[in-house]
PyMOL CGO cylinders between C-alpha atoms (Angstrom):
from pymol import cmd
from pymol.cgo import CYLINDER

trace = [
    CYLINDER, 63.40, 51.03, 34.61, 61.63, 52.21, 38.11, 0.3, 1, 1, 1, 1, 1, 1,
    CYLINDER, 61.63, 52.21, 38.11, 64.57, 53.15, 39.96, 0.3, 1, 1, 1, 1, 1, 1,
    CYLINDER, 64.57, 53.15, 39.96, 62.74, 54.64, 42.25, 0.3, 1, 1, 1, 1, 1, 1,
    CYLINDER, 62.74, 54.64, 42.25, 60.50, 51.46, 43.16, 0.3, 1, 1, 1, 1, 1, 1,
    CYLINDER, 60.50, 51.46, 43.16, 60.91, 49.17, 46.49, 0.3, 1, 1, 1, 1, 1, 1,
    CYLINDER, 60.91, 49.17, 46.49, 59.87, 45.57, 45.23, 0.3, 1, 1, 1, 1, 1, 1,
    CYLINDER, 59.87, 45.57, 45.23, 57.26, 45.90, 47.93, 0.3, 1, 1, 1, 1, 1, 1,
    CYLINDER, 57.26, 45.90, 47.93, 53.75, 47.84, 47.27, 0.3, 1, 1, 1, 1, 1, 1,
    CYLINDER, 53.75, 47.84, 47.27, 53.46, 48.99, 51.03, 0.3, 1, 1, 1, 1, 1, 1,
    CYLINDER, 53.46, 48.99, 51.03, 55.12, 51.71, 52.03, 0.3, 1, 1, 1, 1, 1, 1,
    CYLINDER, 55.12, 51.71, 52.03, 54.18, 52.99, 55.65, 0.3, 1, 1, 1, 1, 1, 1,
    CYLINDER, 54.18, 52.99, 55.65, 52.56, 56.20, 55.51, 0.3, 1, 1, 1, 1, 1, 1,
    CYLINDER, 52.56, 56.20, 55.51, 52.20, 56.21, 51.68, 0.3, 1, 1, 1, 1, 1, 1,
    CYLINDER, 52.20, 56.21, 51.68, 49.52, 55.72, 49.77, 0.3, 1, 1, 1, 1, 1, 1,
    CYLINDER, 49.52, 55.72, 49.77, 49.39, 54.69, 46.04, 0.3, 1, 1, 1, 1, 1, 1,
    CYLINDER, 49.39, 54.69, 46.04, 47.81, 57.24, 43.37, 0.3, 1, 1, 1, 1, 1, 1,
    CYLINDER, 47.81, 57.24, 43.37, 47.07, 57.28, 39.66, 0.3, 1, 1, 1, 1, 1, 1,
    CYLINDER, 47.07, 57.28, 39.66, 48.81, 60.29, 37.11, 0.3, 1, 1, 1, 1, 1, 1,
    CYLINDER, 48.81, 60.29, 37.11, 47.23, 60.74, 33.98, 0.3, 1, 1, 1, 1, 1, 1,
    CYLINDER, 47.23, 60.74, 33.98, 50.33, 61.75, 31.63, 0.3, 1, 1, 1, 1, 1, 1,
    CYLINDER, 50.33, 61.75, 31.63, 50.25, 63.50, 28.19, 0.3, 1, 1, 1, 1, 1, 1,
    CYLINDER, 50.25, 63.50, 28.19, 49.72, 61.05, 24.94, 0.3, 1, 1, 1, 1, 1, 1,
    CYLINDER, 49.72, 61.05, 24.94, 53.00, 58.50, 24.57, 0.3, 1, 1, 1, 1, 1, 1,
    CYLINDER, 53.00, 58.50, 24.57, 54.40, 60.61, 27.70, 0.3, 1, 1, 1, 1, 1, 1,
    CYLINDER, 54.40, 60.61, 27.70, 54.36, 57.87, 30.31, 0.3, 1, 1, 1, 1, 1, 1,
    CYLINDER, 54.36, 57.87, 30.31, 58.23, 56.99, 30.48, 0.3, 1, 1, 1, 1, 1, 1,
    CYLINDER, 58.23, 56.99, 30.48, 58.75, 60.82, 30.03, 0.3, 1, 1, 1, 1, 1, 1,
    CYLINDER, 58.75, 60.82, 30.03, 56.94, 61.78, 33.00, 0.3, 1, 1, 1, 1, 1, 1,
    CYLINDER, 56.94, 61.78, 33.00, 58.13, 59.21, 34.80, 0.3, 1, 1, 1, 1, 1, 1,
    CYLINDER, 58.13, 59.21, 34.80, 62.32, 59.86, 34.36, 0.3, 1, 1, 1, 1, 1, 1,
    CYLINDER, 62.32, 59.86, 34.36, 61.07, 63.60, 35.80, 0.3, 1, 1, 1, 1, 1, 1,
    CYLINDER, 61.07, 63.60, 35.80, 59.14, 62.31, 38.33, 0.3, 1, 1, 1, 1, 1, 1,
    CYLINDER, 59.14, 62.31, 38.33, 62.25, 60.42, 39.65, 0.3, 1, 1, 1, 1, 1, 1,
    CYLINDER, 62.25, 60.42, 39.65, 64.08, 63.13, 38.94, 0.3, 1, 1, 1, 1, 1, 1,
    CYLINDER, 64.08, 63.13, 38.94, 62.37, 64.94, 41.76, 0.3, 1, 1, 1, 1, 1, 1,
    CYLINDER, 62.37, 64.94, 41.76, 62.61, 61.88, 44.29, 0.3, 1, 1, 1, 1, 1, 1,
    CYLINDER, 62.61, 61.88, 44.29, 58.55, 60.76, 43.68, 0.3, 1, 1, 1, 1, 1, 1,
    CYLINDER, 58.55, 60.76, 43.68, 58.57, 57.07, 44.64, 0.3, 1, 1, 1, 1, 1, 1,
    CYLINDER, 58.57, 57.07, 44.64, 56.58, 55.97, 40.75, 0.3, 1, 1, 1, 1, 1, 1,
    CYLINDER, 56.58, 55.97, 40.75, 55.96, 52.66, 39.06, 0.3, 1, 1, 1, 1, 1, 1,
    CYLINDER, 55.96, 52.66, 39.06, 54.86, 52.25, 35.45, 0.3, 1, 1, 1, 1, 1, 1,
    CYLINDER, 54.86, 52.25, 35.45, 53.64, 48.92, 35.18, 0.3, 1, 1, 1, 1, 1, 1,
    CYLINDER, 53.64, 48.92, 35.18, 55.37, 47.91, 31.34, 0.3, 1, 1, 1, 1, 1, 1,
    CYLINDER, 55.37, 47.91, 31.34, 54.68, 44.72, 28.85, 0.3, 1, 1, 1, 1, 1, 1,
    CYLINDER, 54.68, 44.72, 28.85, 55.59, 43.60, 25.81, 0.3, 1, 1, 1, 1, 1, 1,
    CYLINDER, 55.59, 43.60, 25.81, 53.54, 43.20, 23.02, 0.3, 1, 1, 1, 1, 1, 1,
    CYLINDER, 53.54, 43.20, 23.02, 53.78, 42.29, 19.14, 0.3, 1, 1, 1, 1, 1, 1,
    CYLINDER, 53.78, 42.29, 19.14, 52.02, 44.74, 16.97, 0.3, 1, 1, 1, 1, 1, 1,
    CYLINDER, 52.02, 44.74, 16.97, 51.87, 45.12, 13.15, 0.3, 1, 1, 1, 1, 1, 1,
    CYLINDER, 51.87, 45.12, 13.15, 54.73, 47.82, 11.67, 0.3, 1, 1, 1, 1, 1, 1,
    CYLINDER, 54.73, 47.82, 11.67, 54.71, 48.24, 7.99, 0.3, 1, 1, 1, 1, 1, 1,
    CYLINDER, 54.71, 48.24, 7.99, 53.39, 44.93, 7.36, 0.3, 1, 1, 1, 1, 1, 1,
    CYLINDER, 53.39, 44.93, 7.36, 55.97, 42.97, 9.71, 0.3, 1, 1, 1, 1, 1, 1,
    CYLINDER, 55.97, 42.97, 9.71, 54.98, 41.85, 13.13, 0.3, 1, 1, 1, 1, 1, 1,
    CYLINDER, 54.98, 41.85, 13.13, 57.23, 43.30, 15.92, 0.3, 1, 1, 1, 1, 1, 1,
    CYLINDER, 57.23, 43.30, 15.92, 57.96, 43.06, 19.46, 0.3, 1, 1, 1, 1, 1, 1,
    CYLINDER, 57.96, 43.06, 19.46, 57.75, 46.77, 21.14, 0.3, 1, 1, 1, 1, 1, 1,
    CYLINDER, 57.75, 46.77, 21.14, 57.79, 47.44, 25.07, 0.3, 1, 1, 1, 1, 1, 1,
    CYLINDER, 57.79, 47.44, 25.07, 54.53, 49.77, 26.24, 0.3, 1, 1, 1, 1, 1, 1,
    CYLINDER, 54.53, 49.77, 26.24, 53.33, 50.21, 29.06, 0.3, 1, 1, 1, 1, 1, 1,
    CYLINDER, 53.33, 50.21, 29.06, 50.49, 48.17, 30.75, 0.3, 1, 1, 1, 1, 1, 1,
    CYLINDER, 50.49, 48.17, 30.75, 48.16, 51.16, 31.52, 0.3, 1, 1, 1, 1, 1, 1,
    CYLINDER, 48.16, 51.16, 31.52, 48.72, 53.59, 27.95, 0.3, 1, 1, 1, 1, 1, 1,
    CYLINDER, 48.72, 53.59, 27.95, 48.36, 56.97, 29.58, 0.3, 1, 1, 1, 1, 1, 1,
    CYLINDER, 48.36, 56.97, 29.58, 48.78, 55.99, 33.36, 0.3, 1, 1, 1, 1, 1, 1,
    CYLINDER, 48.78, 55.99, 33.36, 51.28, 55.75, 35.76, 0.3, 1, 1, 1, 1, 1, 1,
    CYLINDER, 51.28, 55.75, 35.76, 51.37, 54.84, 39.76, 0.3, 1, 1, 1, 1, 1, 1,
    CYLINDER, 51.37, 54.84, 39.76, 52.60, 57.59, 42.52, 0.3, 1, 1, 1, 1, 1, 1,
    CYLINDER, 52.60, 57.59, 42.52, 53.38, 56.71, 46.06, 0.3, 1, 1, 1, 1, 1, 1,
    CYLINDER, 53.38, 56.71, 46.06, 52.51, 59.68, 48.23, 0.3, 1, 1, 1, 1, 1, 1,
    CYLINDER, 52.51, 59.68, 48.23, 52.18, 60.82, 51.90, 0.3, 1, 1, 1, 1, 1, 1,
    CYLINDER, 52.18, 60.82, 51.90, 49.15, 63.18, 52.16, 0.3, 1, 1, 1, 1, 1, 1,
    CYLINDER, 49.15, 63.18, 52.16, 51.32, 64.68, 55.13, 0.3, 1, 1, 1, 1, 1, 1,
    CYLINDER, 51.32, 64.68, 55.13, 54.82, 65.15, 54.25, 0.3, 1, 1, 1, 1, 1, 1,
    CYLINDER, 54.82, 65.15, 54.25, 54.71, 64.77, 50.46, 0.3, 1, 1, 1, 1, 1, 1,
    CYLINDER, 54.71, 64.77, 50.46, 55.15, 67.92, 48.24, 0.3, 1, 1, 1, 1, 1, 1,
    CYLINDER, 55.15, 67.92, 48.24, 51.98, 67.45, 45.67, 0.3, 1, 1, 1, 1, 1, 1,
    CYLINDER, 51.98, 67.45, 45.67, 52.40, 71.13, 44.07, 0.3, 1, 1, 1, 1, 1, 1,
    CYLINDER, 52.40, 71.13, 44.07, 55.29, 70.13, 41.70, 0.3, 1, 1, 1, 1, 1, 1,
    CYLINDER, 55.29, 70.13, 41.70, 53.56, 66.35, 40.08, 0.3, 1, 1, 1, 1, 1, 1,
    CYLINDER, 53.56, 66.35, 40.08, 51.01, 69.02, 38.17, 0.3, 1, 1, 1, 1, 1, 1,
    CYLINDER, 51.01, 69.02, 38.17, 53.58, 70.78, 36.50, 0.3, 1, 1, 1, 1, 1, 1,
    CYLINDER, 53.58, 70.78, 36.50, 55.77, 67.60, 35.51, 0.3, 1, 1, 1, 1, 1, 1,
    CYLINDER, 55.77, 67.60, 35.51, 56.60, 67.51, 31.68, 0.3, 1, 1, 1, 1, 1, 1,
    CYLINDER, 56.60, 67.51, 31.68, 54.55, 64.57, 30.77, 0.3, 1, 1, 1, 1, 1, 1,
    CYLINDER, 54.55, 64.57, 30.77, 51.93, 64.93, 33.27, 0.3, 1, 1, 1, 1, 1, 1,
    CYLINDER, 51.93, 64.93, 33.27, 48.69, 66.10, 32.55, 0.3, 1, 1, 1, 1, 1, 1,
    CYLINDER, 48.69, 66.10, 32.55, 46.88, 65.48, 36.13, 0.3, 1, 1, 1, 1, 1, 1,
    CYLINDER, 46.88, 65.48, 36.13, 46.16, 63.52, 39.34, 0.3, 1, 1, 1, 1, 1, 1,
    CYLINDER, 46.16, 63.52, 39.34, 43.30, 61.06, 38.70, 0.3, 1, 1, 1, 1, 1, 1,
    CYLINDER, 43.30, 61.06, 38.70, 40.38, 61.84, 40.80, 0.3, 1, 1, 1, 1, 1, 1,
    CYLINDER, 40.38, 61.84, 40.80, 36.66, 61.64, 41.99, 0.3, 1, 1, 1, 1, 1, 1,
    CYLINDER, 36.66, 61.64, 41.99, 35.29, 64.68, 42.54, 0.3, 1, 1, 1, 1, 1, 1,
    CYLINDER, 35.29, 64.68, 42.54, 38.08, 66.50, 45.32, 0.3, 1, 1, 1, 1, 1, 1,
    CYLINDER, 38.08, 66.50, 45.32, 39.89, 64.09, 46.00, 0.3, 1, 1, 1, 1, 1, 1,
    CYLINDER, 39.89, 64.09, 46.00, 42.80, 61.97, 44.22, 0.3, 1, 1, 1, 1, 1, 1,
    CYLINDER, 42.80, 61.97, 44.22, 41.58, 58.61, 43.56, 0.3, 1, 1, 1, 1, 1, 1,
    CYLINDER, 41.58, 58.61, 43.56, 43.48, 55.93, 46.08, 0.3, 1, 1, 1, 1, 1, 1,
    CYLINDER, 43.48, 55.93, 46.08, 44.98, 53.22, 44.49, 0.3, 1, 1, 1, 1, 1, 1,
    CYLINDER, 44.98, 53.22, 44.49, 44.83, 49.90, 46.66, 0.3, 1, 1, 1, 1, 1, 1,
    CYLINDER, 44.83, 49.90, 46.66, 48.32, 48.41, 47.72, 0.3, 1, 1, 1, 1, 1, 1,
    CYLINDER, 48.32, 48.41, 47.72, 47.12, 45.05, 46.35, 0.3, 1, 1, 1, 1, 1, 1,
    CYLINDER, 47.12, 45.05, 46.35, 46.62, 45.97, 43.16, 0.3, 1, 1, 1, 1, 1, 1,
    CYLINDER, 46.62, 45.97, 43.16, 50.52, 47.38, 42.68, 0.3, 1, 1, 1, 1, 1, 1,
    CYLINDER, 50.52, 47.38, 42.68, 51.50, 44.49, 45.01, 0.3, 1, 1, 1, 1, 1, 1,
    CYLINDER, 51.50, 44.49, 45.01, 49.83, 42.07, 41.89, 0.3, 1, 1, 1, 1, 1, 1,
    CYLINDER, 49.83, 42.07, 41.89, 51.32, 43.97, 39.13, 0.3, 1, 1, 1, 1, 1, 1,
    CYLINDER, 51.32, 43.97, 39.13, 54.77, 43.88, 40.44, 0.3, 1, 1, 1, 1, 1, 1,
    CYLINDER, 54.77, 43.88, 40.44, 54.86, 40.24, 41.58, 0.3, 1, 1, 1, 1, 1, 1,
    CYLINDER, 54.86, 40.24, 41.58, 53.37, 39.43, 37.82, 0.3, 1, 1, 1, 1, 1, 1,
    CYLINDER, 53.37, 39.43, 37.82, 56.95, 41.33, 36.54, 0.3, 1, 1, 1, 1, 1, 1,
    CYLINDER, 56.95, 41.33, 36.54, 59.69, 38.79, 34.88, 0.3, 1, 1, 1, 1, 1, 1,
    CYLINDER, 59.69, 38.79, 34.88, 63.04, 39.37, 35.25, 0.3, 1, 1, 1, 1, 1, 1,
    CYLINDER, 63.04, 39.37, 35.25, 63.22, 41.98, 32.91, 0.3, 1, 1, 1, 1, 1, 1,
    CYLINDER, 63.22, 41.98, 32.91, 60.55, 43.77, 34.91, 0.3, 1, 1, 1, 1, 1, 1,
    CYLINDER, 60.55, 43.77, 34.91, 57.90, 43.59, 32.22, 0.3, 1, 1, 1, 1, 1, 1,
    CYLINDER, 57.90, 43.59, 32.22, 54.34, 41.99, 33.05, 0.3, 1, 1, 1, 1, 1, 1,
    CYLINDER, 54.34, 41.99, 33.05, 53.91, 38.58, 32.32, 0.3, 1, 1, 1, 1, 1, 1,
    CYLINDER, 53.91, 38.58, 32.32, 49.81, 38.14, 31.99, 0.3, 1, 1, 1, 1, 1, 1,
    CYLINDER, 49.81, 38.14, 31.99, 48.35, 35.02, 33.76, 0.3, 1, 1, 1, 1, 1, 1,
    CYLINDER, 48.35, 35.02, 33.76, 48.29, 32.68, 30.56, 0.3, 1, 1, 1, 1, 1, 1,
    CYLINDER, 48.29, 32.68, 30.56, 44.97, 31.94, 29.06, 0.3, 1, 1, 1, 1, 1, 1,
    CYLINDER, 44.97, 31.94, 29.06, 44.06, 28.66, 29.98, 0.3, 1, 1, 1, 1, 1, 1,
    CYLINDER, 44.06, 28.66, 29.98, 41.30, 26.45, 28.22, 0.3, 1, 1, 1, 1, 1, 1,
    CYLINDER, 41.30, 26.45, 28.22, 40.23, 22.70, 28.10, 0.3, 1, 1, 1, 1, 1, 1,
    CYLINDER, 40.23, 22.70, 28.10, 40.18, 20.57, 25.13, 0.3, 1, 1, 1, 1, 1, 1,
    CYLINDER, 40.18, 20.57, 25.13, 36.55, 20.62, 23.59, 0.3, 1, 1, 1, 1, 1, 1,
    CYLINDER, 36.55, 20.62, 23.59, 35.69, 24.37, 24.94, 0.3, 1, 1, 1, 1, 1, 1,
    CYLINDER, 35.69, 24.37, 24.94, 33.97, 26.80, 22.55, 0.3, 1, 1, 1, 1, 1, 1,
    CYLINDER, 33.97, 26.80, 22.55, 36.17, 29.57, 21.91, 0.3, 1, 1, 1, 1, 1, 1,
    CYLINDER, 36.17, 29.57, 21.91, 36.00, 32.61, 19.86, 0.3, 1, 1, 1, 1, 1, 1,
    CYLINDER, 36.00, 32.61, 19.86, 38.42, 34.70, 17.97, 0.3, 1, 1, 1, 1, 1, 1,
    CYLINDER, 38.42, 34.70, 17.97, 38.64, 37.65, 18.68, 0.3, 1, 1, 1, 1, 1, 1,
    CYLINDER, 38.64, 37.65, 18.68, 41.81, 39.32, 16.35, 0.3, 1, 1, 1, 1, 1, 1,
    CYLINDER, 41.81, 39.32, 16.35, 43.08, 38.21, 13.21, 0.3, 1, 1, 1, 1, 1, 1,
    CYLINDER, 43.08, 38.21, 13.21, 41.97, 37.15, 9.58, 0.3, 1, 1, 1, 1, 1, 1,
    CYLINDER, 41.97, 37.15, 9.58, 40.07, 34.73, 11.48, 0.3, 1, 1, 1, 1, 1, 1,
    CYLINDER, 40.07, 34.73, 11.48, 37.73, 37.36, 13.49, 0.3, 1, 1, 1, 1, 1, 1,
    CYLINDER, 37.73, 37.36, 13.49, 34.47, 36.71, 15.19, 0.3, 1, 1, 1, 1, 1, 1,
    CYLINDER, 34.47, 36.71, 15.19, 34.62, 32.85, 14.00, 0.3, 1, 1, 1, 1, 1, 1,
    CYLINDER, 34.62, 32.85, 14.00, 33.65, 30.22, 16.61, 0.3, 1, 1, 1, 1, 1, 1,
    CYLINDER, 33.65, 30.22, 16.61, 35.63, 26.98, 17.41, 0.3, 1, 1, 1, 1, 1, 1,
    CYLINDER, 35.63, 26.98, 17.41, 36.59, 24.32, 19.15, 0.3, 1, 1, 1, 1, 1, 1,
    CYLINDER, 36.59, 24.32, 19.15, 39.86, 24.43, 21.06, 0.3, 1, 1, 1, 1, 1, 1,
    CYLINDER, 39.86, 24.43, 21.06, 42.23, 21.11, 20.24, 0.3, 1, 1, 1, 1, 1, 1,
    CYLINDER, 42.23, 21.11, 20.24, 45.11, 21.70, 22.44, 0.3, 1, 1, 1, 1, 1, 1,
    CYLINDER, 45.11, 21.70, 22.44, 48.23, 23.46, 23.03, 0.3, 1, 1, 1, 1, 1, 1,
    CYLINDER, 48.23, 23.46, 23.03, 50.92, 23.27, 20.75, 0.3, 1, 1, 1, 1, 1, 1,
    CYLINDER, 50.92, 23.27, 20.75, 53.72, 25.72, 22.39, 0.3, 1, 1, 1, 1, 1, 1,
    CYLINDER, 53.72, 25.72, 22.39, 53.79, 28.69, 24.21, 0.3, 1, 1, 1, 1, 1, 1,
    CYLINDER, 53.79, 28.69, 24.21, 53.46, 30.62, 21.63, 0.3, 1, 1, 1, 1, 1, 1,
    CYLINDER, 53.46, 30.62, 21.63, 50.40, 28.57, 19.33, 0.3, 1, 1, 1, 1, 1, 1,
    CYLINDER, 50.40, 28.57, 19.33, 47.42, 26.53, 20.47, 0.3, 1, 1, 1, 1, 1, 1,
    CYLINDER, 47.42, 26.53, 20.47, 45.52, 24.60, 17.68, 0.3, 1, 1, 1, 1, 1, 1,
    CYLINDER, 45.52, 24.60, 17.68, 41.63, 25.25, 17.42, 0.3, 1, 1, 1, 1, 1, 1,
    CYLINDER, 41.63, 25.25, 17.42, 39.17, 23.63, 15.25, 0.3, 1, 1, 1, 1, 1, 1,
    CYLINDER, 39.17, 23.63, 15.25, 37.10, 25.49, 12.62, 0.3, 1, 1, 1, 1, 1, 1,
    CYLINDER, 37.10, 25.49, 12.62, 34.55, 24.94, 10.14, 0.3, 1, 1, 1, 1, 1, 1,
    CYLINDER, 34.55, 24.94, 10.14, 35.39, 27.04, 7.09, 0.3, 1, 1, 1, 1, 1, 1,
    CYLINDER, 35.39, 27.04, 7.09, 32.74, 26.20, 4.11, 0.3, 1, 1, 1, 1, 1, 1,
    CYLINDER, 32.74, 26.20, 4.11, 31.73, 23.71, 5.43, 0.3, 1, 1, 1, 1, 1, 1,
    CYLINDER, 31.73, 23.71, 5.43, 34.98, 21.65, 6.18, 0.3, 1, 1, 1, 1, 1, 1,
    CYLINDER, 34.98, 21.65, 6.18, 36.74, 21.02, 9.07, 0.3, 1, 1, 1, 1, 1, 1,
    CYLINDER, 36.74, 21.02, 9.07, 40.10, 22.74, 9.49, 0.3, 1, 1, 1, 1, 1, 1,
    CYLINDER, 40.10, 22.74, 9.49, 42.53, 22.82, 11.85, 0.3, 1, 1, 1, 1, 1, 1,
    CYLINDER, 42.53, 22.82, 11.85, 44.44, 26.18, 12.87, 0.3, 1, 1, 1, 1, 1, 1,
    CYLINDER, 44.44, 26.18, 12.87, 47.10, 26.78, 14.95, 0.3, 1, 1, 1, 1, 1, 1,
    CYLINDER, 47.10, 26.78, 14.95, 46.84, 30.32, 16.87, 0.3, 1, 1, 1, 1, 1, 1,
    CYLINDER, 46.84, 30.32, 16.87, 47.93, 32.99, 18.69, 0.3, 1, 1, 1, 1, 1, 1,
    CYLINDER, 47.93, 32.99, 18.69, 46.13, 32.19, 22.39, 0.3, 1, 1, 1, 1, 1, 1,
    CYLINDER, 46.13, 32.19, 22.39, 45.90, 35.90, 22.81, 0.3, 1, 1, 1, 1, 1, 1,
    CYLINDER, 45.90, 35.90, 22.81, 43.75, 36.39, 19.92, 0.3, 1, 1, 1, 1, 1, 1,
    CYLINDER, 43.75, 36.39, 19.92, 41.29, 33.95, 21.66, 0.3, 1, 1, 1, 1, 1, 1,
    CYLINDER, 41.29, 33.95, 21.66, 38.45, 34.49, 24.57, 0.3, 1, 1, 1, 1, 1, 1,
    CYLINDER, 38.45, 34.49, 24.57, 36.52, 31.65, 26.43, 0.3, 1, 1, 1, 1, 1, 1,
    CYLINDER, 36.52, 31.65, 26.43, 32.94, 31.59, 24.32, 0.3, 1, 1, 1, 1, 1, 1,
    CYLINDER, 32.94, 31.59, 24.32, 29.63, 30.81, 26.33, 0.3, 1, 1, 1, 1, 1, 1,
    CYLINDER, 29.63, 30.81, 26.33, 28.06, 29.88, 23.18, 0.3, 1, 1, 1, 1, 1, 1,
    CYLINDER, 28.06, 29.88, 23.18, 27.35, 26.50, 21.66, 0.3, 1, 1, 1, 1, 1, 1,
    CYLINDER, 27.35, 26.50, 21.66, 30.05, 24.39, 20.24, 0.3, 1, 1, 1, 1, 1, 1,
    CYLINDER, 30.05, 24.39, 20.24, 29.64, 25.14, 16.98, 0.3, 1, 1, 1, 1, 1, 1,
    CYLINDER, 29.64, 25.14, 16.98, 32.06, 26.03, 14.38, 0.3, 1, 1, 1, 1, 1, 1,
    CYLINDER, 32.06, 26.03, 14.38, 32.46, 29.24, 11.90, 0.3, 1, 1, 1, 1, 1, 1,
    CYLINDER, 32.46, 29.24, 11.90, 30.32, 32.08, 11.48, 0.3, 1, 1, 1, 1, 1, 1,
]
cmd.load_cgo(trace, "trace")
């Protein structure tokens, strides 16, 4: 996918930087990029979205829009990364391109399965924590989280006119709530 990319984040004398690329132009940029010997890594996940009416499984990338550059302000050619088909610009503040920290690649690619896709820390809660719903047909409602049923599904409690129900969930579609325990909205 990045066959340009050491498994390792530090490269002496390199620094990492952030490309903006063109709309849906990440993997486009990238292949050109490569193409020109530009050490890149675009961080990529997978992620089930709604098609048509049928939930799918699509490979994006982490960062829509973004993609990592390892240069040396020194040696490194810059002139030819601004007129890369897919790129739009170098991310910066004010003069200067915008340093990306080795730790923060470092993460991303030790987070990468086998396939080289990101695998996001899971979400982890506690049985009895309020938790809120955040996507879904069940939006904005409160609960109660039960336990975990599979990797996939954790069950939640709800009060839906005024009864108790219990769901099972997609744990993505669910943030930690600071709120009181209460049920429904």
């Amino acid at each position: 996918m990045n066959s340009h990319v050491a498994r390792t984040a530090v490269v002496p004398g390199k620094s990492w930087y952030l490309i903006y690329c063109k709309p849906r132009a990440e993997n486009t940029a990238l292949t050109h990029l490569d193409r020109q010997n530009y050490t890149c890594y675009l961080p990529m996940l997978r992620v089930t979205r709604k098609v048509r009416g049928k939930l799918t499984d699509r490979i994006e990338p982490m960062f829509p829009r973004y993609l990592f550059i390892s240069l040396d302000t020194q040696t490194d050619n810059w002139a030819p990364i601004r007129s890369t088909v897919g790129v739009t610009h170098l991310v910066r503040f004010g003069v200067e391109p915008t340093v990306v920290p080795d730790s923060l690649i470092q993460t991303l690619m030790d987070r990468e399965n086998e396939e080289g896709l990101q695998c996001p820390p899971r979400r982890h809660f506690e049985k009895g924590e309020a938790v809120r719903i955040y996507e879904g047909p069940f939006k904005d409602y409160e609960g109660i989280f039960v336990a975990r049923s599979s990797n996939e599904r954790v069950i939640i409690l709800l009060e839906i006119l005024g009864k108790k129900s219990r769901i099972a969930i997609n744990p993505t579609n669910l943030t930690h709530h600071s709120g009181s325990r209460r049920t429904g909205s």
